[in-house]
LUMPATOR-33860 format. One record per residue: residue in three letters; residue number from 1; x, y, z of N, C-alpha, C, O in turn. Coordinates in steps of 0.001 Angstrom, whole numbers, plus 500000, padded with zeros to 6 digits. Layout:
 residuo num     nX     nY     nZ    caX    caY    caZ     cX     cY     cZ     oX     oY     oZ
     ALA NUM      X      Y      Z      X      Y      Z      X      Y      Z      X      Y      Z
...
END
This chain:
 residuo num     nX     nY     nZ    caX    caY    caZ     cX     cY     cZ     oX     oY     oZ
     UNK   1 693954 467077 672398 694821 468055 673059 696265 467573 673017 696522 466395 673265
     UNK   2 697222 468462 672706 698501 467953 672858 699038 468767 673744 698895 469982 673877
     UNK   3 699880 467748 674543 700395 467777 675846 702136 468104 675912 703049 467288 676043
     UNK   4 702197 469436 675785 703639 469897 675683 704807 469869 676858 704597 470645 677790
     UNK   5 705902 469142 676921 706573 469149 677872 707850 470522 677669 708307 471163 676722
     UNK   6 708065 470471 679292 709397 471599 679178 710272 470548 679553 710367 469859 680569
     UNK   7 711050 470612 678197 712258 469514 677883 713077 469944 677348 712972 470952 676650
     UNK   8 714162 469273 677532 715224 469182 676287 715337 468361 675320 715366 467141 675485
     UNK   9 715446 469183 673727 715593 468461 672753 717217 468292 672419 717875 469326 672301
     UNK  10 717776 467184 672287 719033 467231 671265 718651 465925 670001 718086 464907 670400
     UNK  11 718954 466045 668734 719323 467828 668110 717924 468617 668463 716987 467838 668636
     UNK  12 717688 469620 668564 716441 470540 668319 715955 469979 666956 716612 469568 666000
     UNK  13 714265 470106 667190 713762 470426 665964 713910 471004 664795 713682 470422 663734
     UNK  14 714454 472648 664925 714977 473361 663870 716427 472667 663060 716621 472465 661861
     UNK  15 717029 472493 663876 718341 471598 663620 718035 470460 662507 718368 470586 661328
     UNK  16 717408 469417 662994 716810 468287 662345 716130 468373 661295 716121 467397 660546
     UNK  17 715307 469663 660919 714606 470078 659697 715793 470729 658576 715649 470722 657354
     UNK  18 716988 471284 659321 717762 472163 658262 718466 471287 657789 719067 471408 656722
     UNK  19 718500 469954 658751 719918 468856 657735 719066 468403 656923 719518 468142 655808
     UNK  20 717710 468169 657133 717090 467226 656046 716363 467557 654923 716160 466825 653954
     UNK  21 715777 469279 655174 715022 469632 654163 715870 469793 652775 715072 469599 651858
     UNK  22 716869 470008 652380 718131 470182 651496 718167 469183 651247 718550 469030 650088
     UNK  23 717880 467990 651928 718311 466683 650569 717191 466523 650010 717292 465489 649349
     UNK  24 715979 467038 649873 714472 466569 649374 714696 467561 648360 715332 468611 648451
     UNK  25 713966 466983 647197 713713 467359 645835 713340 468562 645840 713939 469427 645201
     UNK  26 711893 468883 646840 711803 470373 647024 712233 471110 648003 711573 472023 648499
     UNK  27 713256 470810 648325 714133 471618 649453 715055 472700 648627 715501 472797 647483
     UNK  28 715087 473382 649721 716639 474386 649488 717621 473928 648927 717490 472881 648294
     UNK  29 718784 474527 648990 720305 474199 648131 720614 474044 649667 720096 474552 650661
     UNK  30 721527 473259 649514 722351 473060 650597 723052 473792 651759 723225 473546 652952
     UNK  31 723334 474638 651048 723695 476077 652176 722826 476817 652534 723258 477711 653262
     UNK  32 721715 476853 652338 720525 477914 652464 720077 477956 653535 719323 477056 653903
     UNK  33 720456 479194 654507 719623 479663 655424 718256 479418 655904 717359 479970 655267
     UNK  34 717972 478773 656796 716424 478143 657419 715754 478711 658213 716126 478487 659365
     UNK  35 714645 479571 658101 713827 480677 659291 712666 479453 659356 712191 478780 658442
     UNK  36 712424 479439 660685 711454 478691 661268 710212 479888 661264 710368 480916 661923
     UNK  37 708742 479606 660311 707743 480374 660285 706989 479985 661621 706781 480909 662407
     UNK  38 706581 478786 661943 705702 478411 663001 705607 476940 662556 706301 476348 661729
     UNK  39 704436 476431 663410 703820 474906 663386 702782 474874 663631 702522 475776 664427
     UNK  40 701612 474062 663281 700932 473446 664000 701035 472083 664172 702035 471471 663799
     UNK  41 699831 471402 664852 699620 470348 665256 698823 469237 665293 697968 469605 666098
     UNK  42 698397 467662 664829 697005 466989 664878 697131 466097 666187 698133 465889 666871
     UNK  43 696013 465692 666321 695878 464766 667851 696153 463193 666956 696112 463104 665729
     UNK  44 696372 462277 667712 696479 461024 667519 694957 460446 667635 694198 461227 668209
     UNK  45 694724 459957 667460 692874 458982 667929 693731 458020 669157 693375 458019 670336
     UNK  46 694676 457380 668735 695365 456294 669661 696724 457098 670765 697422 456413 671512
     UNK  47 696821 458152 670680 697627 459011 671120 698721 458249 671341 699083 457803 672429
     UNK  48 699257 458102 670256 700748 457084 670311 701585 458063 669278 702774 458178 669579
     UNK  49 701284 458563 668466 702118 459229 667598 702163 460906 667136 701273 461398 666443
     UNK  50 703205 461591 667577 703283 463277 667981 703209 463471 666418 703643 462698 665563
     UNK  51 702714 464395 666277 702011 465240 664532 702227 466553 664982 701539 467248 665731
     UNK  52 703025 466729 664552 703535 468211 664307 704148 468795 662779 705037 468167 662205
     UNK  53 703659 469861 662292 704422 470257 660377 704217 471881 660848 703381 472620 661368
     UNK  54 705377 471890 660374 706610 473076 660759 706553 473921 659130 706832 473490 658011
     UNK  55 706104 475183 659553 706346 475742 658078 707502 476825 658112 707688 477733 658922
     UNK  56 708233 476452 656972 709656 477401 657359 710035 478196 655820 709661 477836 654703
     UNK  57 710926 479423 656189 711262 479878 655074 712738 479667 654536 713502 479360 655451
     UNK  58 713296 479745 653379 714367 479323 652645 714495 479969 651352 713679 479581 650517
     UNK  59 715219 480752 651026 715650 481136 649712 714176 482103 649483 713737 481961 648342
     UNK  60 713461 482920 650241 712013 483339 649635 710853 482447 649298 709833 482860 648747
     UNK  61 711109 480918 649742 710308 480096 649522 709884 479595 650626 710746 479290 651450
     UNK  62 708629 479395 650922 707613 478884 651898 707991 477357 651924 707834 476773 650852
     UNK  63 708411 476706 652861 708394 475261 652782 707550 474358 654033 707773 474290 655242
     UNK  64 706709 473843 653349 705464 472902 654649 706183 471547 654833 706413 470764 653911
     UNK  65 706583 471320 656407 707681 469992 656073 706826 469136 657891 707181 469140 659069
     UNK  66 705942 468694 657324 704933 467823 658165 705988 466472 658870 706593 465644 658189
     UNK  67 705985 466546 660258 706967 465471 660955 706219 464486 661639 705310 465103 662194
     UNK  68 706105 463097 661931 705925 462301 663561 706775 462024 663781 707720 461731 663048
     UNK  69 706626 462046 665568 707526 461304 666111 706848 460509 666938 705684 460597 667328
     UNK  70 707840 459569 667218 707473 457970 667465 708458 457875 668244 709494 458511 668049
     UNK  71 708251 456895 669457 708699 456136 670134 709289 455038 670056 710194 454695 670817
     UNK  72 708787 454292 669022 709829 453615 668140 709791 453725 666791 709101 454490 666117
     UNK  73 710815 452665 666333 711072 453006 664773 709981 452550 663849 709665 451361 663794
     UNK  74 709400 453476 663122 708140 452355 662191 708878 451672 660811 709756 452042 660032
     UNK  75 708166 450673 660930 708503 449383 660014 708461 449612 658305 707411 449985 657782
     UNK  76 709330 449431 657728 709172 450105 656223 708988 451545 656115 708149 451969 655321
     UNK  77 709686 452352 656832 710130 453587 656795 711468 454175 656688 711647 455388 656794
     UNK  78 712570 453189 656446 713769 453845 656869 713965 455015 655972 714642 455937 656426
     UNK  79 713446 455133 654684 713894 456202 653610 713075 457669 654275 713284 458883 654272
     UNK  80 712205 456873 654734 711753 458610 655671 711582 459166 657044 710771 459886 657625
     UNK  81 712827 458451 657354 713268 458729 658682 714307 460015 658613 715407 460039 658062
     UNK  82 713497 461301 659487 714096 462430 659075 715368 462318 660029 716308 463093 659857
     UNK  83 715409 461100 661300 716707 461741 662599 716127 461093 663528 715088 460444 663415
     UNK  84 716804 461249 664523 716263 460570 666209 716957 461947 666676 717930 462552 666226
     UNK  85 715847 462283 668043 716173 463183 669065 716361 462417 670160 716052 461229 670241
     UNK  86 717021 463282 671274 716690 462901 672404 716091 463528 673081 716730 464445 673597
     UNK  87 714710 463426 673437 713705 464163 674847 714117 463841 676206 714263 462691 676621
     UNK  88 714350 465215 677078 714795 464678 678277 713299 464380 678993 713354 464539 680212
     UNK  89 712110 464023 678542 711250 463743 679371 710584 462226 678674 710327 461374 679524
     UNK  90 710379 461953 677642 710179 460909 676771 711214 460010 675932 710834 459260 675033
     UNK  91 712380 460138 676262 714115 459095 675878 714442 459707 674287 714777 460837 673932
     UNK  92 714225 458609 673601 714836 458872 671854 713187 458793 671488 712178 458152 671781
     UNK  93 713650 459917 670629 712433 459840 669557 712479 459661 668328 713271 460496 667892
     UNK  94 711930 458811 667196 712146 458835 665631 711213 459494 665324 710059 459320 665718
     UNK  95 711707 460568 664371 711393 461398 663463 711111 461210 662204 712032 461375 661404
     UNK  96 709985 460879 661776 709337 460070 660239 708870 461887 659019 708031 462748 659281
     UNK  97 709532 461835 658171 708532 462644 657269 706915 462135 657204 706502 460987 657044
     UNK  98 706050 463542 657405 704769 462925 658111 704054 462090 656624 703385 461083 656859
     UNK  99 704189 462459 655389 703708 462234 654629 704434 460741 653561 704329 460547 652350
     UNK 100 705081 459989 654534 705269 458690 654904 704884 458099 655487 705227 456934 655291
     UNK 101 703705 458379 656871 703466 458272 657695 701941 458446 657648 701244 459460 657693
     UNK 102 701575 456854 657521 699823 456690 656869 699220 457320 658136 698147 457859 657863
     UNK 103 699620 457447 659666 698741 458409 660706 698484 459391 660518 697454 459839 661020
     UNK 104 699495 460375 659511 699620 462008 659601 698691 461930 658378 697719 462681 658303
     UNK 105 699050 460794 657164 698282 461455 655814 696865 461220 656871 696248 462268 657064
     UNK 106 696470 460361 657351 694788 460193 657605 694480 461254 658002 693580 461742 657318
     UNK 107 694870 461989 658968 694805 462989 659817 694809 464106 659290 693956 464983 659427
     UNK 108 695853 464140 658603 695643 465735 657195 694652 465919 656504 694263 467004 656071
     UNK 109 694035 464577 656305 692724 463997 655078 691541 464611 656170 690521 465195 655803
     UNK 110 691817 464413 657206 690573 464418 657861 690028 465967 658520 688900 466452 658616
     UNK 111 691730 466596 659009 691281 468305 659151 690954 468823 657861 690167 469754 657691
     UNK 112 691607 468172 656883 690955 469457 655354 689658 469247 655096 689010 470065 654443
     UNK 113 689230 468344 655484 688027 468033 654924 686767 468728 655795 685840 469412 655361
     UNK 114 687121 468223 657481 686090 468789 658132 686510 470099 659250 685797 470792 659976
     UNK 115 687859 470079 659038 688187 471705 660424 688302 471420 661423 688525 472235 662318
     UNK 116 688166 469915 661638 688073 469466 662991 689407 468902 663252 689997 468306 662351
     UNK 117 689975 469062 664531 691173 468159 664882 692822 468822 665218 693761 468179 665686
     UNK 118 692822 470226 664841 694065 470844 665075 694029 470918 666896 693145 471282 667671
     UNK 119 695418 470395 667116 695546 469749 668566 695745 471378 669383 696535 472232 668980
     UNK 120 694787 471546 670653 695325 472463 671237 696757 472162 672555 696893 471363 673481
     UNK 121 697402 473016 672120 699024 472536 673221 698378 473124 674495 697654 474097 674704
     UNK 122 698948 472107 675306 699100 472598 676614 700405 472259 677746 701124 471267 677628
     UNK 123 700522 473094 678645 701617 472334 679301 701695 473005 680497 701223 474119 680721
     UNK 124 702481 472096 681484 701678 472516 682912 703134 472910 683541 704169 472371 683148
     UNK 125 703103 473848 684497 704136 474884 684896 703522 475592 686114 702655 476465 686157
     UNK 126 704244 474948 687143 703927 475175 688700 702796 475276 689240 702323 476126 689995
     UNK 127 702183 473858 688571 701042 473324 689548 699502 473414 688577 698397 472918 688793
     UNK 128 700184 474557 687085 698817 474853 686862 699403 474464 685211 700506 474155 684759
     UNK 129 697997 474670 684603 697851 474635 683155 697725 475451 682582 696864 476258 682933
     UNK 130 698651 475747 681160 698496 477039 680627 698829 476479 678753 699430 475657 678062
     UNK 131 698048 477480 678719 698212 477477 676920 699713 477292 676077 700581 478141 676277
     UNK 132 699903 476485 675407 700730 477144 674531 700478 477716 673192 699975 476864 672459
     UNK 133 700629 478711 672690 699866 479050 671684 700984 479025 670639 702184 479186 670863
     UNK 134 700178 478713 669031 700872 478594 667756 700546 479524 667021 699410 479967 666855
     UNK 135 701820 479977 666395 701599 481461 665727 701514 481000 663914 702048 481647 663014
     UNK 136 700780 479857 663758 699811 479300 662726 698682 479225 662844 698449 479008 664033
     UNK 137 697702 479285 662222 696454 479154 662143 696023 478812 660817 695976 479489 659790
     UNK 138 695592 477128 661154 694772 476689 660293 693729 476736 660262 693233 476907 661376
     UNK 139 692609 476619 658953 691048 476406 658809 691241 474989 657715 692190 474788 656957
     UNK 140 690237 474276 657885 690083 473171 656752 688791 473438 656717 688243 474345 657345
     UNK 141 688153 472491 655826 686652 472202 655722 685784 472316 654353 686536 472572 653413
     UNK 142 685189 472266 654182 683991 471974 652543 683684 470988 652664 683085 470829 651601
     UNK 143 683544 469388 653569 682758 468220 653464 681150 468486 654411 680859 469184 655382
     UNK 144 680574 467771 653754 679041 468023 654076 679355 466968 655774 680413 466548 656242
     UNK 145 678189 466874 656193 678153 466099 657417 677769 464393 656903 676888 463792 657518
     UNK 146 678411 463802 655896 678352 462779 655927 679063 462211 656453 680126 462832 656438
     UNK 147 679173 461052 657118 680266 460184 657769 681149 459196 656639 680683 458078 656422
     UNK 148 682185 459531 656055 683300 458636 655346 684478 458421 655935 684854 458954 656978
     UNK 149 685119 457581 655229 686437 456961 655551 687917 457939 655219 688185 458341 654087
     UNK 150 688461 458110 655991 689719 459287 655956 691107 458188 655984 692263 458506 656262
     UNK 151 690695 457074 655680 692031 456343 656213 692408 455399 654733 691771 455812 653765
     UNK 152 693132 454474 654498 693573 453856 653330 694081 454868 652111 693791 454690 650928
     UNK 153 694590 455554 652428 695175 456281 651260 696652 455723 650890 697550 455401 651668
     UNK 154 696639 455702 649456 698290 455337 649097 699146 456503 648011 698695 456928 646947
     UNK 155 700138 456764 648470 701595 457957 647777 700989 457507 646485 701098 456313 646205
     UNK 156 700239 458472 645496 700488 458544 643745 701719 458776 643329 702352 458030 642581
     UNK 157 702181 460019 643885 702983 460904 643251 703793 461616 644699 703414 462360 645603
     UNK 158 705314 460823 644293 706101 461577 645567 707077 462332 644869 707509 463150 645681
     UNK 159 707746 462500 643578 708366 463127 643210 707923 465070 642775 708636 466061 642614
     UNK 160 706876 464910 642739 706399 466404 642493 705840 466917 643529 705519 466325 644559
     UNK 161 705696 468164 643243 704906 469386 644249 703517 469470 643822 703621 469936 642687
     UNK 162 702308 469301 644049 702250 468718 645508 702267 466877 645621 702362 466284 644545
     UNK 163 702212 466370 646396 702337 465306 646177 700927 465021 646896 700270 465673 647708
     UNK 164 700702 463604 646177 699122 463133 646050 699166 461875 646003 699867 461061 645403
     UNK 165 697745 461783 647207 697434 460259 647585 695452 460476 647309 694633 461393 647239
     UNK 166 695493 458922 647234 694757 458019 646774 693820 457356 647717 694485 456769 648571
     UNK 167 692467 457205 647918 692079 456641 649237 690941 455661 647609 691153 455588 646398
     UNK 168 689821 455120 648510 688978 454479 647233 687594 455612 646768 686535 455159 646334
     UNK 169 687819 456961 646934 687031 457795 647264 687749 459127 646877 687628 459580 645739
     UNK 170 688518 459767 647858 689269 460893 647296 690346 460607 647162 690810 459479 647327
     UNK 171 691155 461960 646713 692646 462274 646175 693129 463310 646900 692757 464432 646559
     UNK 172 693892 463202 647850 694484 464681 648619 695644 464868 648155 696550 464036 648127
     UNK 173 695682 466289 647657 697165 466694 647688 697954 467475 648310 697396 468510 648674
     UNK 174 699241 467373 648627 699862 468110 649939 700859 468924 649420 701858 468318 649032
     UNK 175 700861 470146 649305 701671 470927 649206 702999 471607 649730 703085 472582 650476
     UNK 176 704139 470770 649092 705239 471173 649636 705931 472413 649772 706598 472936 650665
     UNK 177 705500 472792 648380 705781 474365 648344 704753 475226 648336 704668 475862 647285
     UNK 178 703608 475563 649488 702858 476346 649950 702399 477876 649021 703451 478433 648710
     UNK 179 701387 478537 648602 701560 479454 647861 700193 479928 648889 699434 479267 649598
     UNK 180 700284 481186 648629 698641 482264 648763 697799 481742 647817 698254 481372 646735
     UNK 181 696518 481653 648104 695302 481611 646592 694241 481617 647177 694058 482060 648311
     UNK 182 693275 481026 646316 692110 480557 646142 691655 479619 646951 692282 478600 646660
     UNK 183 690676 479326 648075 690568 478698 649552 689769 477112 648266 688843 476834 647504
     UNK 184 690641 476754 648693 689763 475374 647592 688370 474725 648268 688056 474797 649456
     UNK 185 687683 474129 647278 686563 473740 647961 686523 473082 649051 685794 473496 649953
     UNK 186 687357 471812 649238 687712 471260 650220 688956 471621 650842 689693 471340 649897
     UNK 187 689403 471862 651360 691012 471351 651871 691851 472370 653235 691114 472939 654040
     UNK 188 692833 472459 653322 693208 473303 654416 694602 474428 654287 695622 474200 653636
     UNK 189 694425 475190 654782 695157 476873 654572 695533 477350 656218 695162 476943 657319
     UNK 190 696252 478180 655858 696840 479020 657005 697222 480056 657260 698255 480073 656590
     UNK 191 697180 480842 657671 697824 481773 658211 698443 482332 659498 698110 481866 660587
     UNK 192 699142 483106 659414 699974 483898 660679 700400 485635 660495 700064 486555 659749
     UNK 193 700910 485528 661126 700565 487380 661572 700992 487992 660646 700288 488880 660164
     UNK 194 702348 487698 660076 702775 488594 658780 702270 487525 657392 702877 487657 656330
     UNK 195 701413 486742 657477 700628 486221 655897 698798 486502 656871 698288 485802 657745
     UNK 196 698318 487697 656258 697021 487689 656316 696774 486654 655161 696025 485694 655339
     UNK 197 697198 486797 654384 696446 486143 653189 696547 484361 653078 697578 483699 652958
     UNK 198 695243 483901 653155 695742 482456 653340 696591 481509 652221 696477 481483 650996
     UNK 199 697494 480738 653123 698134 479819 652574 697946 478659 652249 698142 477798 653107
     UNK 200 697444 478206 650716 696624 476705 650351 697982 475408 650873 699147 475430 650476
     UNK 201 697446 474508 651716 698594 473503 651835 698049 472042 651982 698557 471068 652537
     UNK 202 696731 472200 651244 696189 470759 651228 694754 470950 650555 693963 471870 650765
     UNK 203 694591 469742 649602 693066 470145 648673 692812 468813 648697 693711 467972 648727
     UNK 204 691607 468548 648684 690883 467256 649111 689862 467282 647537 689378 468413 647490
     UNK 205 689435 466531 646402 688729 465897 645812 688193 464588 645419 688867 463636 645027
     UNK 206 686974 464627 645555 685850 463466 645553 686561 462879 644316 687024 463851 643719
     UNK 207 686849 461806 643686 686810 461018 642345 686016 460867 642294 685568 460240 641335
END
């Protein structure tokens, strides 16, 4: 479950995604207008690190731009450190591109595969608990009920779309630039109110 506060962000989220998505290979041009589509969300196992990927539009192009944030700075990350916020309820936060970020790849590896794990928000507002709801909706899934390993994966390929990692078992690839298709055997898609049609943004294969 993820546990949503009523806070203040400086910079905002949206903010922090529009300075940074433009310098990435598959980003926008520099001036390009940024519509925030929605987000979802994964849980931590150690609940130390916020997983949130924000899908936004730009130039007619769908862009999936997966974030953590951290409490502190992680070690051999500076090249994918998207920014620091400030939360008025949790201090500074660092902002990692998630797919730098061996918690988020495990975690991506692990909803495409089995459907399990998209964090439900909640947040509490005069005394009581109430939903927050995401106007994304993911499905993952195609792994049988065997029990494997979702963790040790290493970056193949960071310069292309999609980009693809390596575990001793499968190959996931993550799609930066999001398209409609074909629900792959394994992996995970989305939709929201104006895309009935699902959106492939992660495919999982056995080697």
């Amino acid at each position: 479950m993820g546990v949503f506060h009523r806070a203040t962000i400086t910079p905002s989220k949206a903010e922090l995604i529009a300075e940074w998505v433009p310098t990435q290979s598959w980003g926008p041009s520099p001036d390009a207008a940024i519509q925030v589509v929605g987000a979802y969300r994964f849980d931590d196992p150690e609940n130390i690190v916020g997983m949130e990927t924000h899908l936004v539009s730009s130039e007619g192009v769908l862009l999936h731009v997966p974030l953590t944030y951290r409490a502190e700075p992680l070690d051999g990350a500076e090249d994918a450190l998207v920014g620091t916020m400030q939360h008025s309820e949790l201090g500074t936060r660092w902002v990692y591109d998630g797919l730098s970020d061996d918690r988020f790849v495990t975690m991506l590896a692990a909803v495409a595969m089995t459907g399990q794990g998209e964090a439900l928000g909640m947040v509490s507002y005069d005394g009581r608990w109430h939903i927050a709801p995401t106007h994304v909706r993911i499905q993952g899934g195609g792994w049988n009920q065997e029990r494997v390993a979702v963790d040790g994966f290493q970056r193949v390929s960071a310069e292309k779309d999609p980009e693809v990692f390596r575990n001793d078992r499968f190959e996931l690839s993550c799609f930066r630039r999001p398209v409609a298709g074909p629900r792959p055997a394994i992996g995970l898609t989305a939709t929201w109110e104006s895309q009935p049609e699902a959106v492939v943004l992660a495919e999982v294969r056995e080697l």
